[in-house]
ZAKOL-69898 format. One line per 2 residues: number of its first residue (from 1); their letters; for each residue x, y, z of C-alpha. Coordinates in nm, 4 decimals. Example, Ala and Ser with C-alpha at 12.3 -4.5 7.8 and 13.67 -1.06 7.14 Angstrom:
% ZAKOL-69898
1> AS> 1.2300:-0.4500:0.7800; 1.3670:-0.1060:0.7140
This chain:
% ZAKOL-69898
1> XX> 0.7522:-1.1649:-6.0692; 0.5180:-1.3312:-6.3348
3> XX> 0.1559:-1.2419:-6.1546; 0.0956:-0.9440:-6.2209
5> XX> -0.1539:-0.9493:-5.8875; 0.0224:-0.8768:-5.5681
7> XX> -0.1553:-0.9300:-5.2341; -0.2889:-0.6253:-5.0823
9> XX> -0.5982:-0.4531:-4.9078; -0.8913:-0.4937:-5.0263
11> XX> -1.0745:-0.2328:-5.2149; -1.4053:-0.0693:-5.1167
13> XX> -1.5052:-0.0218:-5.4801; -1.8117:0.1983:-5.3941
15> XX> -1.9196:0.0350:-5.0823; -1.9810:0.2448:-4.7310
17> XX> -1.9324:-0.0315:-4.4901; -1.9921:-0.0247:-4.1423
19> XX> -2.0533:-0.3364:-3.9375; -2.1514:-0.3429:-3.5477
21> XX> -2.2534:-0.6256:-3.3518; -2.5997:-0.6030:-3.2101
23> XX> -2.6763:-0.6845:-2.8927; -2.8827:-1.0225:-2.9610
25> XX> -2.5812:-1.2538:-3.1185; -2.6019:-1.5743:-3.0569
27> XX> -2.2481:-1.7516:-2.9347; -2.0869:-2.0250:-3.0974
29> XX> -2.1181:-2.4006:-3.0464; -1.9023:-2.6168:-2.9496
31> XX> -1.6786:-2.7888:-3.2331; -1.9543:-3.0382:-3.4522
33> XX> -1.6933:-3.1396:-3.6706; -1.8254:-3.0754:-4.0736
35> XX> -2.1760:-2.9792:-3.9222; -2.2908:-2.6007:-3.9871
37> XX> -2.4407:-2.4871:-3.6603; -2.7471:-2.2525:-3.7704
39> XX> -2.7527:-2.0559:-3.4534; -2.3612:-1.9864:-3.3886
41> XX> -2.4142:-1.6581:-3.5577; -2.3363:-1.2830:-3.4841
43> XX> -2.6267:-1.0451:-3.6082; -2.4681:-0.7266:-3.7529
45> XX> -2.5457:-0.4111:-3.9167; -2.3841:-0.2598:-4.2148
47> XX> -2.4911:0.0219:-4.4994; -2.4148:-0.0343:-4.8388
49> XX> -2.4088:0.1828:-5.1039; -2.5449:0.0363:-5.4495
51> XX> -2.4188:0.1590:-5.7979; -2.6624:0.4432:-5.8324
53> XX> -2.5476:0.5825:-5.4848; -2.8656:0.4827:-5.2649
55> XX> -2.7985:0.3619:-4.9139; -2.9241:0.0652:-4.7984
57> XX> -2.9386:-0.0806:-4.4271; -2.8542:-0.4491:-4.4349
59> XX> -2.9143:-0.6338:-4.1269; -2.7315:-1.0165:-4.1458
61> XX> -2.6099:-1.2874:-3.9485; -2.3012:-1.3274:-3.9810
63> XX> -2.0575:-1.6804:-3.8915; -1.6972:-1.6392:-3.8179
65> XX> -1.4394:-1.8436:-3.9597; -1.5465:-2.2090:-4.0020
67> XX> -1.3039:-2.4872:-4.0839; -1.4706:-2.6543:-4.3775
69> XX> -1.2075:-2.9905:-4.3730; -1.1822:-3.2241:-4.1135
71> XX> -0.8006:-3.2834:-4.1402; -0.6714:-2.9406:-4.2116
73> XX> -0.3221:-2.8797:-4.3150; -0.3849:-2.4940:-4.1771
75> XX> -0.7215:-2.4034:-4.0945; -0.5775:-2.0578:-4.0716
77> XX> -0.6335:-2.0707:-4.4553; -0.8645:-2.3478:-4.4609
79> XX> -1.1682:-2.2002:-4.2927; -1.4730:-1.9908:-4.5023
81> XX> -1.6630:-1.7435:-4.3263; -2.0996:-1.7197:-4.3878
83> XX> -2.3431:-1.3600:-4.4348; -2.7047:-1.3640:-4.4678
85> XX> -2.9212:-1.1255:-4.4658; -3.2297:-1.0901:-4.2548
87> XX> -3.3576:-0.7477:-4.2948; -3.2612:-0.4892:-4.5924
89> XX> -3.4383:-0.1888:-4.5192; -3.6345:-0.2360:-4.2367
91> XX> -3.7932:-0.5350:-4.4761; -3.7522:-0.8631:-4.3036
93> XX> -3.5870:-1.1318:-4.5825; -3.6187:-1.4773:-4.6340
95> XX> -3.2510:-1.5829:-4.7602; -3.2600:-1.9565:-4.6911
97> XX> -3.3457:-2.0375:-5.1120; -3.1437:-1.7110:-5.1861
99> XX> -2.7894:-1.8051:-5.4610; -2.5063:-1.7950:-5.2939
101> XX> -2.2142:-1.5870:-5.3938; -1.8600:-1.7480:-5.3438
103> XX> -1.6267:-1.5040:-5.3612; -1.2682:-1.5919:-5.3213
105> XX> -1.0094:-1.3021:-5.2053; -0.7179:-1.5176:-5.3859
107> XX> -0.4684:-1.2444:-5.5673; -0.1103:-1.3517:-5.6966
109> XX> -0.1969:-1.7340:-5.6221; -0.1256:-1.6415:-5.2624
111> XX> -0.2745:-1.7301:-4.9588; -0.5744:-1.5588:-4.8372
113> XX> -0.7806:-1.6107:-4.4880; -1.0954:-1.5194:-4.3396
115> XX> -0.9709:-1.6301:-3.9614; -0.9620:-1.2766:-3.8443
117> XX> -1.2652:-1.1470:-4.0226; -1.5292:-0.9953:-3.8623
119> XX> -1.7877:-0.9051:-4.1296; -1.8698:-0.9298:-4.4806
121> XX> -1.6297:-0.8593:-4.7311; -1.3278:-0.9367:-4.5327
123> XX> -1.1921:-1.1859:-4.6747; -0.7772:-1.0777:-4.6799
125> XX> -0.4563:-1.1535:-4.8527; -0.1861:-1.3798:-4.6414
127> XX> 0.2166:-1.3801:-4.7792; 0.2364:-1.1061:-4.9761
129> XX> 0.2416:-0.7395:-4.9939; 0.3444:-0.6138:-4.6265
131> XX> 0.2647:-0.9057:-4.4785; 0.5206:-1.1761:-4.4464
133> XX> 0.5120:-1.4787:-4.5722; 0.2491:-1.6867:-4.4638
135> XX> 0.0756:-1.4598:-4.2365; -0.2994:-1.3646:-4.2516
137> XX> -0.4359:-1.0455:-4.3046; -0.8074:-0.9692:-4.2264
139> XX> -1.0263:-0.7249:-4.1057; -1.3662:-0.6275:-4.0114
141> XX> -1.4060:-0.3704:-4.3343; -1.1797:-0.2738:-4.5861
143> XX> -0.9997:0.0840:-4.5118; -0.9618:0.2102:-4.8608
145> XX> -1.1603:0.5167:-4.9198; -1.5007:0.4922:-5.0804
147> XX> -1.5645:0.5999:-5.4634; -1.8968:0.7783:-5.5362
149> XX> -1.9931:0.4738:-5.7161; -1.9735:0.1201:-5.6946
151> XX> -1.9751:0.0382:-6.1071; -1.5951:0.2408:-6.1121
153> XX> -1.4516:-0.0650:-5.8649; -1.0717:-0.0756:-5.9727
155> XX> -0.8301:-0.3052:-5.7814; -0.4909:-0.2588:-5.9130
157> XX> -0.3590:-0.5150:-5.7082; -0.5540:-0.8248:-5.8669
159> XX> -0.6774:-0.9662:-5.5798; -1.0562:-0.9224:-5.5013
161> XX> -1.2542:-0.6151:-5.3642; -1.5582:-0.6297:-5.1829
163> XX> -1.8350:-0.4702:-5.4256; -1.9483:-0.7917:-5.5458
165> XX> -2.0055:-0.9304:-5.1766; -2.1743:-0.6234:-5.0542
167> XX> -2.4061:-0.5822:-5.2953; -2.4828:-0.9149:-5.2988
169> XX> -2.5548:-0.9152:-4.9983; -2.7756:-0.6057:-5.0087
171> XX> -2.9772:-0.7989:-5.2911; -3.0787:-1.0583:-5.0366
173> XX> -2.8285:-1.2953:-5.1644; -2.5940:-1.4832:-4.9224
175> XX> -2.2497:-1.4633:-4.9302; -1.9631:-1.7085:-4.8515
177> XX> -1.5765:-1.6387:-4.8674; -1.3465:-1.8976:-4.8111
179> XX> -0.9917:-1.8717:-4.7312; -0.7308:-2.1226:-4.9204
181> XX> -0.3551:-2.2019:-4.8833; -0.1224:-2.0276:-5.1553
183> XX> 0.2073:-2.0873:-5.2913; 0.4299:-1.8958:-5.0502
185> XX> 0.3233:-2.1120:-4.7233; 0.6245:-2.3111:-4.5750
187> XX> 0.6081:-2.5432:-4.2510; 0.9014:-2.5592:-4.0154
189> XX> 1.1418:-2.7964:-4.2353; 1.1061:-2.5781:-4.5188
191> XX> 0.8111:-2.7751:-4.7147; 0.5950:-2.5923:-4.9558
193> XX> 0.1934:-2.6617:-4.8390; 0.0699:-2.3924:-5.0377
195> XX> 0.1763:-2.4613:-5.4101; -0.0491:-2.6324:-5.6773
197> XX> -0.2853:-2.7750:-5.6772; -0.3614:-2.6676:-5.2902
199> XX> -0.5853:-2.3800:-5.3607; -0.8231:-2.5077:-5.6080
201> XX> -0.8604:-2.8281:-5.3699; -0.9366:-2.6158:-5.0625
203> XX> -1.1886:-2.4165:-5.2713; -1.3494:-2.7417:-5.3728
205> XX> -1.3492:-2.8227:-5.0292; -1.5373:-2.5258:-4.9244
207> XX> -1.8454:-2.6157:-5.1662; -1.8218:-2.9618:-5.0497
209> XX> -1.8588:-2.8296:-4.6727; -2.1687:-2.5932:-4.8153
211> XX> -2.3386:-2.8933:-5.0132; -2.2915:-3.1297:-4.7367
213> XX> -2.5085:-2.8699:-4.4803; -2.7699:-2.8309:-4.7551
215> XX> -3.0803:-2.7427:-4.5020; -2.8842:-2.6211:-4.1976
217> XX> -2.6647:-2.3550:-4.4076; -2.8335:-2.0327:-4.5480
219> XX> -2.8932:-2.0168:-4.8956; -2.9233:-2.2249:-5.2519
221> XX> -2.6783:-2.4732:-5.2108; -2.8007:-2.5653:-5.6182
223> XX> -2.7472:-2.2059:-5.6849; -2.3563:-2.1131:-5.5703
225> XX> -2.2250:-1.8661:-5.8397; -1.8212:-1.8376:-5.7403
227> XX> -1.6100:-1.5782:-5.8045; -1.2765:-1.4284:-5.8353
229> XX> -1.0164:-1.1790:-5.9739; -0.6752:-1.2094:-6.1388
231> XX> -0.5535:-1.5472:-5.9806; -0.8560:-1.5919:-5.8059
233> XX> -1.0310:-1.5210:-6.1712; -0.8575:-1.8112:-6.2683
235> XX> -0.9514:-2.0384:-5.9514; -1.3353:-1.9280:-5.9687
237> XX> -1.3600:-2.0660:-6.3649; -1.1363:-2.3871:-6.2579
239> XX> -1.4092:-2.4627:-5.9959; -1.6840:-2.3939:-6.2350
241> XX> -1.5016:-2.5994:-6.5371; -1.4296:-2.8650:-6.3201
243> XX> -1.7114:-2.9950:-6.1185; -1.6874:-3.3708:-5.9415
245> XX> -1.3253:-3.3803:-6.1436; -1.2416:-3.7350:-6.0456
247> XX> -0.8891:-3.6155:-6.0922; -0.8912:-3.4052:-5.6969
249> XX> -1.0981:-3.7091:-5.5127; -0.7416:-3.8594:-5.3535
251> XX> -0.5888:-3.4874:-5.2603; -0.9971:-3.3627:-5.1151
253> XX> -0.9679:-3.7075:-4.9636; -0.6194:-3.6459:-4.7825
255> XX> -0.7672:-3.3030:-4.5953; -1.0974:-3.4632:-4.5214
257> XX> -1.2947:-3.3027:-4.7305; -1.7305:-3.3607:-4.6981
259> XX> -1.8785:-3.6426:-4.9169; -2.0668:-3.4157:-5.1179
261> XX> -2.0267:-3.2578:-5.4608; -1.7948:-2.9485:-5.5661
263> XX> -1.9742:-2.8608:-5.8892; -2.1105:-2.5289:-5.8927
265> XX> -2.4035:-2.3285:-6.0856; -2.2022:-2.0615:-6.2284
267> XX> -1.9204:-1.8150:-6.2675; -1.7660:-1.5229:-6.2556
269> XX> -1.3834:-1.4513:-6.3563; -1.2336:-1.1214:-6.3793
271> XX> -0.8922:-1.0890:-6.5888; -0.8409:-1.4528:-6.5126
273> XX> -0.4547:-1.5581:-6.5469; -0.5002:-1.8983:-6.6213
275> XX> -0.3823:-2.1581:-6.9251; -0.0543:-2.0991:-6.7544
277> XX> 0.1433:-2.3716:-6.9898; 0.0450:-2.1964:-7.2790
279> XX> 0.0399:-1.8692:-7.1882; 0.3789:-1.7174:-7.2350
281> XX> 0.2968:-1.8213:-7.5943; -0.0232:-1.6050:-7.5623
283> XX> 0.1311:-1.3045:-7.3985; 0.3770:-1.2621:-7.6776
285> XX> 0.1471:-1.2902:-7.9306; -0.0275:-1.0344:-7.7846
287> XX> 0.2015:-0.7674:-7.5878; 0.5334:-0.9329:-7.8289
289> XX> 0.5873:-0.5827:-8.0269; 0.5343:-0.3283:-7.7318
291> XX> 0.8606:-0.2474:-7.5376; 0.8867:-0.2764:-7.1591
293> XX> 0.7773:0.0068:-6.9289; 1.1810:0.1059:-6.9567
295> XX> 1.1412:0.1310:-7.2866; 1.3646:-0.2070:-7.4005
297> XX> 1.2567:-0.4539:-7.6346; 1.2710:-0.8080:-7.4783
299> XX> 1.4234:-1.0830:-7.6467; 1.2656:-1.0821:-8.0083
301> XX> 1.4404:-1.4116:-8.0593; 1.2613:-1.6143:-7.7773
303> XX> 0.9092:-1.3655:-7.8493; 0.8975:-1.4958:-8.1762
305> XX> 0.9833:-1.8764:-8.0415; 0.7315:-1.8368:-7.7909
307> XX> 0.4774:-1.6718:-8.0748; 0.5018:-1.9787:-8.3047
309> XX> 0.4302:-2.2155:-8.0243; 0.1174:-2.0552:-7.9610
311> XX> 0.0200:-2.0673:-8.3104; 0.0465:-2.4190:-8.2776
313> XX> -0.1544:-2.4415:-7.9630; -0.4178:-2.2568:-8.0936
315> XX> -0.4896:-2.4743:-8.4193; -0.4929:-2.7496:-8.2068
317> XX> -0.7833:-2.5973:-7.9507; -0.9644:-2.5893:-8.2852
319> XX> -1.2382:-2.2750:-8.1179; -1.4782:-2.0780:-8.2994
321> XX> -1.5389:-1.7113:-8.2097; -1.8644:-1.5553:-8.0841
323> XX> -2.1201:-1.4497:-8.2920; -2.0741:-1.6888:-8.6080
325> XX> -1.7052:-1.5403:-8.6362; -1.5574:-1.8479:-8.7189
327> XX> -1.2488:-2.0716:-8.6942; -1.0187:-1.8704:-8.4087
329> XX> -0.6432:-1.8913:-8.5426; -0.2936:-1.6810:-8.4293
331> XX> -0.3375:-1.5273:-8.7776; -0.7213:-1.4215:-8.7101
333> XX> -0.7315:-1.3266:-8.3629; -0.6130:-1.0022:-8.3521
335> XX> -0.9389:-0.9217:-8.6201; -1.1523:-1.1008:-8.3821
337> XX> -1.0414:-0.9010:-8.0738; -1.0848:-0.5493:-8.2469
339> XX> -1.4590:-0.6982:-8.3693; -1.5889:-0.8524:-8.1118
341> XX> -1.4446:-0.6912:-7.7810; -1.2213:-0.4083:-7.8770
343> XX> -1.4300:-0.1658:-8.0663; -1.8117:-0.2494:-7.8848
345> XX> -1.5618:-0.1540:-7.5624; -1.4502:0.1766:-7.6929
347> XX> -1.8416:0.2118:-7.8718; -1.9703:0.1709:-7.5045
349> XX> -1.7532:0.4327:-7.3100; -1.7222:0.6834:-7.5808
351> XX> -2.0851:0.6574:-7.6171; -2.1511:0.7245:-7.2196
353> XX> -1.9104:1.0521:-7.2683; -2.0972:1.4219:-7.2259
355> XX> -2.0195:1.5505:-7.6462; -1.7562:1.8008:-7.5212
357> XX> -1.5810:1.4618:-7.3143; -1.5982:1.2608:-7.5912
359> XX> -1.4276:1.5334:-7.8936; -1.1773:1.5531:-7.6152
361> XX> -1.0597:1.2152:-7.5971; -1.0858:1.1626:-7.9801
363> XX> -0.8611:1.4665:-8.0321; -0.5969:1.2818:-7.7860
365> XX> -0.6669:0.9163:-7.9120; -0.6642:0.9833:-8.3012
367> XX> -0.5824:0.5941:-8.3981; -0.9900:0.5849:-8.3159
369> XX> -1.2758:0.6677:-8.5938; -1.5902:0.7628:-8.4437
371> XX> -1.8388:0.7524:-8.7123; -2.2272:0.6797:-8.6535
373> XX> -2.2097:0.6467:-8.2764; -1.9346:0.3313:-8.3466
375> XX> -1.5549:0.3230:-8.2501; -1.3465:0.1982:-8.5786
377> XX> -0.9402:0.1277:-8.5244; -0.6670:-0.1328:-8.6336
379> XX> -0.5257:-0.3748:-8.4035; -0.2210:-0.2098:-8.4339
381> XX> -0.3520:0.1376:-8.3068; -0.4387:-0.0259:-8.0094
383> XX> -0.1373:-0.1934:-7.9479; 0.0528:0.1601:-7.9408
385> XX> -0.2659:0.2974:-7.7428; -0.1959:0.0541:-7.4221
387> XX> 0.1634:0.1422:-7.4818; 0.4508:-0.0628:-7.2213
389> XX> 0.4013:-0.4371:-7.1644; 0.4146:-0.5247:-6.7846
391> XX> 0.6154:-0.8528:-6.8090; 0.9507:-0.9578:-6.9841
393> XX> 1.0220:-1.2498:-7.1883; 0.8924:-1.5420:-7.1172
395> XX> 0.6750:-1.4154:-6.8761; 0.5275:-1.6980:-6.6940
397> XX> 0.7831:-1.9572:-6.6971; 1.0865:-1.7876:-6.6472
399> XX> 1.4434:-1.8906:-6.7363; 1.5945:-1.8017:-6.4084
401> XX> 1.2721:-1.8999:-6.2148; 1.1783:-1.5675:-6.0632
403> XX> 0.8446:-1.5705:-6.1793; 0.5612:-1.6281:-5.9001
405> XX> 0.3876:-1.9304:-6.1519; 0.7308:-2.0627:-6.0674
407> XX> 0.6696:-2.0786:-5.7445; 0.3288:-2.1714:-5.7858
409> XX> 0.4591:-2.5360:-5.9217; 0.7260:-2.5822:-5.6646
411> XX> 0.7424:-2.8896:-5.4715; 0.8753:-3.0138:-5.1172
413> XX> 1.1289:-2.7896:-5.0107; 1.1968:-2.7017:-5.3633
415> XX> 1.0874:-2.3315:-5.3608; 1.0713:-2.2676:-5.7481
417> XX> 1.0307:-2.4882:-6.0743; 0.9660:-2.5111:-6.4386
419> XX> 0.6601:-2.6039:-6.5606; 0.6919:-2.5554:-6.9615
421> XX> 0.9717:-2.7684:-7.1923; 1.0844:-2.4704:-7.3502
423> XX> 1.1722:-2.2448:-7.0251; 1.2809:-2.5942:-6.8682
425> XX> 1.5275:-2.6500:-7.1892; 1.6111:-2.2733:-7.1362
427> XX> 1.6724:-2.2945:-6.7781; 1.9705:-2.0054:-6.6586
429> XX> 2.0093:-2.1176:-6.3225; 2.2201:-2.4018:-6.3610
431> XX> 1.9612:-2.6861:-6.3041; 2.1478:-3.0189:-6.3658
433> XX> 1.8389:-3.1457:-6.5651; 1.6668:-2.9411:-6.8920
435> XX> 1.3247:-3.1264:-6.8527; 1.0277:-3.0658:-6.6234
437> XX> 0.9574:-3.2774:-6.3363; 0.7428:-3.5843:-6.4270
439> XX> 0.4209:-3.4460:-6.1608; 0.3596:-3.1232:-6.3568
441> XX> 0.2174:-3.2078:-6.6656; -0.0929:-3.3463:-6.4314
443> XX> -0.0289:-3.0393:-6.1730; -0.1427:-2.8013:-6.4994
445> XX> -0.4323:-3.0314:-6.5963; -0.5174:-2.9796:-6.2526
447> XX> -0.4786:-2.5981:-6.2501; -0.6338:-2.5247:-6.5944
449> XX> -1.0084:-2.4663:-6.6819; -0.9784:-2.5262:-7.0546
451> XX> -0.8423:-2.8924:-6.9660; -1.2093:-2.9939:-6.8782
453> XX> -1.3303:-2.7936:-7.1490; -1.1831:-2.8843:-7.4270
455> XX> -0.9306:-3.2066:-7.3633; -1.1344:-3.3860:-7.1086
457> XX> -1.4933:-3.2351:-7.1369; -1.6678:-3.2077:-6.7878
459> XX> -2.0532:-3.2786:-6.8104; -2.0587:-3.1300:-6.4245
461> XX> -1.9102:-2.7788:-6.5250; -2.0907:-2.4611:-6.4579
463> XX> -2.3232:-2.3885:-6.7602; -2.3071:-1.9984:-6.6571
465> XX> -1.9767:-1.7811:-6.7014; -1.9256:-1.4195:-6.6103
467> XX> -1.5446:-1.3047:-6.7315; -1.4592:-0.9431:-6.7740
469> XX> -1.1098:-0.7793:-6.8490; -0.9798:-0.4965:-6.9017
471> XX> -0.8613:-0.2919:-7.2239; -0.5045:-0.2322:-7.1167
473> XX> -0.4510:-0.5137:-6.9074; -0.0959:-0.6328:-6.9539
475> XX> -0.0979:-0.9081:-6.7169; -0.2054:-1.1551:-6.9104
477> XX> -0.3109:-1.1858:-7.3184; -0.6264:-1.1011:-7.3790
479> XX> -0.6595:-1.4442:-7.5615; -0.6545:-1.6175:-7.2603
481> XX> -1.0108:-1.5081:-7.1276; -1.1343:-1.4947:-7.5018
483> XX> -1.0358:-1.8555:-7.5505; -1.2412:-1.9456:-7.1910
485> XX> -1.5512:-1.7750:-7.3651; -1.5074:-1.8926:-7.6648
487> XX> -1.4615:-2.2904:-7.5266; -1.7523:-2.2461:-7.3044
489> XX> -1.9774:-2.1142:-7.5480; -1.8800:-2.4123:-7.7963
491> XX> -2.0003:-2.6373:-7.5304; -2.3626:-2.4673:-7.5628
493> XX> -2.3058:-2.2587:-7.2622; -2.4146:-1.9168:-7.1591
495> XX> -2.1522:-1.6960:-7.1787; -2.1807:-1.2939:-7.0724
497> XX> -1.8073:-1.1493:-7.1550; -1.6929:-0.8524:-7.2261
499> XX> -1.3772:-0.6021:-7.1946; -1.3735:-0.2541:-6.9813
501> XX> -1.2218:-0.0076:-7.2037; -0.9189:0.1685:-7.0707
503> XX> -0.9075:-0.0180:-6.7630; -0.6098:-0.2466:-6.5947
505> XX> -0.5924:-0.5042:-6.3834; -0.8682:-0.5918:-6.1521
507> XX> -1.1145:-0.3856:-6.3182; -1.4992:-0.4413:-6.1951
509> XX> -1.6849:-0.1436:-6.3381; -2.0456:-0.2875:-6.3613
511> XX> -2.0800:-0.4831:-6.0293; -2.4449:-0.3734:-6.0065
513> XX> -2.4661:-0.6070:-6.3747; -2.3278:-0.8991:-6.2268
515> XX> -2.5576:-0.9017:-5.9495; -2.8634:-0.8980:-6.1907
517> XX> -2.6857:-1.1419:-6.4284; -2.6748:-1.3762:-6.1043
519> XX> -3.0800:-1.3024:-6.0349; -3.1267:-1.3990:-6.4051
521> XX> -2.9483:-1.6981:-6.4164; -3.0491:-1.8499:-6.1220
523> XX> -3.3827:-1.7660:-6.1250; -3.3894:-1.6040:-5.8695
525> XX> -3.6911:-1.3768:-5.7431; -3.6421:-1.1253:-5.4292
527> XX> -3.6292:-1.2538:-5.1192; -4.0177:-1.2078:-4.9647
529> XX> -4.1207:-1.1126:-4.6161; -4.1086:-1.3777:-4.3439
């Protein structure tokens, strides 16, 4: 498998979560067709526990799955559910000008639905994990057992948790999840419905359906921050980069999508895998000298192939780095890594360490010099810190097609395909043709933010981005999210993005920051009595 994120349960990540219907829910309306009825809404009750441990009682109306398409090709996955609160500790709220959180539960590029959800933070993983293929999973709270707090969040499975809905939700914001087909959904004569670019249209979809209530839905529809983790990372910064795309109008057309725009406010991505074309070249430029988990060295031969082809892509992006770094090239990035993420990462969580915790780990992590309350180390000593690589050689694209980005690009009944010339000219399973098919090359312009921020600039993108990784995350290169920041930022936006130190995949440690990152950007000011 190529994704590192596999479908699971969600995460609690610090949340207590109880939700129980009152007894004064409203029932739900008869089928309006794109409309969003106000009143078919359940009122429910849930505690949530912020990132300094208080409890809060969150009192919000809640919608169950609503089909935001008018031709659905499964409105199993095709359907977003709605939470807004109306009283947060025993204070009544006003959420109708509150942002609005997006938060997609995609993981792995698979399917996820809301359809069986019954409260906030619910949204599950479909096809993957224990499920089989193509079938929902959703349910009224996550069952993974609480941590004490909700800024150590870690989902090891990629796909999203529900800290960022939760709290969001106890800040007065409102919160919509959306459901979206993924690449392992297959109709009865063996068609894939799923693959690309199906679940960054459906997502587009949903904040078309949003926009086009504006005044009957709850909340900012100016003001919708998405997000997302792992795949879903990725999905949450397409939407953002490509706002009003003219390149989706014929496929949002085909599932009768709202006439309404799918741009939205801002972002935020957690260990995005994204720049999938490019980013087998990126992953062995990063993770080419560490050994596999078993201890084997892939292929040095195609590492070093794949190395100088990302070189070359690189150049051509023609970035800057943060902070007046300067021209970002495969012989320079490593330097800008340890400068501007690596070491302020390390700085931070050594400098959060009790004295006796921090000697500790400095005695057992001696590549690091801590000298004036700052972390100093090569790129190299880091390398050998994080230790195995996850994936083998090339890890996206692979020669014999078992990677899950091959899937991602299949087609028709065709289950798995190339996307890249190089694995395509490489092929080992016998194709009869060494070339990719002719649709892909606009498939990945379809599927990759930094097309509309760097080849075709989009004027509608999301001027706000959120991305976060962590330290010894081997499921992508760490380039890959640097290179989002670092195009984003070129464009004059505002970019917030930093690295969790010793952390893998899936990593949300400061939830409570991106909630108050959201307030600032939006300009948002608490909800007030009614």
């Amino acid at each position: 498998m190529g994704i590192g994120a596999t479908a699971g349960a969600a995460a609690v990540g610090g949340i207590a979560l109880t939700a129980n219907a009152s007894t004064g829910s409203t029932s739900s309306s008869a089928d309006d067709g794109l409309v969003f009825d106000p009143d078919a809404c359940t009122k429910l009750t849930t505690t949530v526990t912020d990132t300094e441990g208080t409890e809060h009682a969150v009192t919000y109306h809640f919608w169950k799955a609503l089909t935001y398409v008018s031709k659905p090709v499964d409105a199993t996955y095709q359907s977003l559910i709605v939470s807004a609160p109306v009283e947060i500790d025993g204070t009544a709220v006003d959420a109708s000008n509150a942002p609005i959180l997006l938060a997609n539960s995609v993981g792995g590029y698979m399917p996820s639905s809301v359809a069986d959800a019954t409260g906030v933070g619910a949204g599950g993983m479909g096809g993957g994990g224990g499920a089989p293929g193509g079938v929902p999973t959703g349910s009224a709270a996550p069952s993974a057992p609480a941590a004490s707090n909700a800024n150590e969040n870690t989902n090891a499975t990629g796909a999203a948790t529900s800290s960022n809905q939760l709290l969001a939700l106890a800040a007065g914001y409102v919160v919509i999840e959306p459901g979206a087909r993924g690449r392992t959904l297959k109709n009865s004569s063996g068609e894939y419905y799923g693959t690309a670019p199906a679940a960054i249209v459906d997502l587009k979809a949903a904040v078309r359906y949003i926009k086009s209530n504006k005044g009957r839905i709850p909340g900012n529809v100016e003001r919708i921050v998405s997000a997302g983790t792992s795949a879903g990372g990725a999905l949450s910064s397409l939407l953002g980069a490509s706002g009003d795309s003219p390149i989706y109008d014929k496929l949002l057309k085909e599932i009768g999508a709202a006439d309404a725009s799918d741009a939205v406010f801002a972002v935020g991505a957690w260990c995005p895998i994204t720049d999938l074309e490019h980013a087998d070249g990126a992953y062995e430029w990063n993770w080419g000298t560490n050994a596999l988990g078993t201890g084997k060295q892939v292929d040095q031969a195609v590492s070093k192939e794949l190395r100088s082809q990302f070189a070359e892509y690189q150049a051509s992006l023609k970035l800057r780095g943060l902070n007046g770094f300067g021209a970002l090239t495969a012989r320079n990035y490593d330097a800008y890594l340890v400068k501007q993420y690596l070491e302020p990462s390390a700085t931070a969580y050594l400098a959060a360490l009790p004295d006796s915790a921090r000697a500790a780990y400095l005695a057992e992590n001696t590549f690091i010099t801590w000298k004036n309350g700052k972390a100093a180390f090569t790129w190299d000593g880091f390398l050998t810190h994080v230790g195995a690589r996850k994936k083998t050689a090339p890890a996206f694209d692979a020669f014999d097609l078992s990677a899950g980005e091959n899937n991602l690009f299949g087609a028709g009944t065709t289950e798995t395909r190339h996307f890249t010339a190089y694995s395509a000219k490489n092929d080992s399973t016998g194709l009869s043709t060494k070339r990719v098919a002719s649709d892909i090359p606009a498939g990945l312009d379809r599927m990759n933010p930094m097309y509309h921020l760097v080849e075709k600039v989009n004027g509608k993108r999301s001027k706000h981005w959120w991305i976060r990784l962590g330290t010894n995350d081997t499921d992508t290169s760490h380039v890959i999210s640097a290179n989002l920041a670092a195009a984003a930022a070129k464009l004059g936006d505002d970019v917030n993005h930093l690295y969790y130190w010793d952390q893998g995949h899936g990593a949300n440690t400061d939830p409570g920051d991106f909630i108050t990152w959201i307030a600032e950007v939006t300009g948002h000011k608490k909800a007030g009595k009614k």
